[in-house]
N, C-alpha and C positions, 0 to 999 in steps of 0.2 A: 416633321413629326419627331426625328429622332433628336433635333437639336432644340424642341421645347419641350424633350422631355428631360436634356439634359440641363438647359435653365432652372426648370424647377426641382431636378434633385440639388444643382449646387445650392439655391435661394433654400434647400431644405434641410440640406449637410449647414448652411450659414446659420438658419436660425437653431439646429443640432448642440452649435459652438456655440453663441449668446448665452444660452439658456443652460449650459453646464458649470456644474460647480468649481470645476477647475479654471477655465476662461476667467471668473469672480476674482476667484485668488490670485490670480494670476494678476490682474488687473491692481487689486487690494495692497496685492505687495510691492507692488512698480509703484504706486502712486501715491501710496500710507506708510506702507513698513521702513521701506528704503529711503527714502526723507525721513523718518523718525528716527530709525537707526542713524543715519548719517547725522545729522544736529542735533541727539544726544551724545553722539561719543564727542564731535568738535566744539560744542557750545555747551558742555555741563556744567560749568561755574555758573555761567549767569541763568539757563533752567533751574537750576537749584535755588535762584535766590530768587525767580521769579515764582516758583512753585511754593517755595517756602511764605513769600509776603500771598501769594494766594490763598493758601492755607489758612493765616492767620486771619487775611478777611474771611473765607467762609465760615472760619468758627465766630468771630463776633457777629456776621450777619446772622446765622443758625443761632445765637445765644440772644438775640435782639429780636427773632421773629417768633423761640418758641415753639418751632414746630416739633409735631411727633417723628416726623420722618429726618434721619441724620445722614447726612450725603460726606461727613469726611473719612470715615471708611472709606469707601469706595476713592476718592480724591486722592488716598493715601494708597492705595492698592494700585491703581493707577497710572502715578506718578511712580512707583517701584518698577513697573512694570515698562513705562517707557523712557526715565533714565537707568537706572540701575542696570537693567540684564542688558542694556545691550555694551554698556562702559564695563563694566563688570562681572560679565556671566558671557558674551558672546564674542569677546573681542580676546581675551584671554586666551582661551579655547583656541582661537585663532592665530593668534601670539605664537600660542605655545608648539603648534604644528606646522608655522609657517604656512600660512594658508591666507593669512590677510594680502599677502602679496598681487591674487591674485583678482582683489576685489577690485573696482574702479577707485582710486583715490585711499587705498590699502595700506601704504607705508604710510600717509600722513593720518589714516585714523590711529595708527599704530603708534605714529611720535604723541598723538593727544591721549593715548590712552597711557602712554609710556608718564606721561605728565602727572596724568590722575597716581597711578600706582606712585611713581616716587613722593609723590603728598602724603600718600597714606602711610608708606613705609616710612615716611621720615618722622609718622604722628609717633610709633612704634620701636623705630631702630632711626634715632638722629644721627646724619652723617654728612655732614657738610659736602663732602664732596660729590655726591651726587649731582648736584647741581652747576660741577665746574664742566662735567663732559660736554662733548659739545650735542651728543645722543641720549637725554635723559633717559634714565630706565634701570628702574632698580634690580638689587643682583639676586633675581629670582628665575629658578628652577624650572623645565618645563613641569616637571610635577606638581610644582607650586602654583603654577598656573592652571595648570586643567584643573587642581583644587581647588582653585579661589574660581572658576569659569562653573564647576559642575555643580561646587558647593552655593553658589550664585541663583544659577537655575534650581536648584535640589528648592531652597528656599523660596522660590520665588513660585513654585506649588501651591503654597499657602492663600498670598494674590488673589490667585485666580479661582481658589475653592471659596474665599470670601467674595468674590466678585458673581460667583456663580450660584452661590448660595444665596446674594441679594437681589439675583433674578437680572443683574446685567450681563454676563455674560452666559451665554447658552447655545449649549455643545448639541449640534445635532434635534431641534427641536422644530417643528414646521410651524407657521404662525396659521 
């Protein structure tokens, strides 16, 4: 008796766990976040150019079909949301506290992201030499970094109020 009453509390603590919202996330972000995060900061160049030639099909498909409903908002919210914050809003942040260290594979998302930043700095402040070291990464500030990291996500508010506002994403709603 007392060992099938213990079977069915665990079968009851198990489906306890399934059925909670944290288990989800949990799962969500092992399986979604963490591969996005990871092949946006290592593969931004070519996401960028495959997001961009996307782009420009969906607007001549939506401009050849006519419809009332316009899906490149969202495409464009999107697409900020899953390169953008995490090359340039979460990796910084991370940069800047030394804290990427501690990720799996941390110092190399840190050389890729070191790459993107000396691109940018160089569109702004050209300095050839950046590119001799054998550690690209331009000569920036932790302050400068949790700025470009906070300032990143501060922006990227906007996103998600447009995304939420077109009824895709939805905070806390039960279907």
């Amino acid at each position: 008796m007392g060992e099938e009453s213990g079977i069915a509390r665990f079968a009851m603590n198990e489906q306890v766990i399934l059925q909670s919202k944290i288990y989800h996330w949990i799962l969500i972000s092992l399986f979604v976040l963490c591969p996005v995060f990871y092949l946006s900061v290592i593969f931004s160049q070519i996401l960028f150019l495959i997001l961009a030639v996307s782009f420009l099909i969906l607007l001549l498909f939506e401009l050849a079909t006519r419809g009332s409903e316009k899906n490149w908002p969202s495409f464009l919210c999107l697409s900020w949301l899953a390169l953008t914050v995490p090359t340039f809003g979460i990796m910084p942040l991370l940069i800047a506290g030394d804290l990427h260290y501690f990720l799996p594979m941390g110092k190399e998302l840190g050389i890729f992201t070191g790459f993107w930043l000396t691109a940018i700095y160089n569109l702004f402040i050209p300095s050839p030499e950046l590119y001799r070291w054998d550690h690209p990464f331009p000569p920036l500030t932790e302050l400068q970094l949790n700025l470009l990291g906070g300032g990143t996500l501060l922006v990227s508010l906007l996103p998600i109020w447009i995304l939420r506002k077109r009824g895709l994403w939805k905070f806390g709603r039960r279907a």
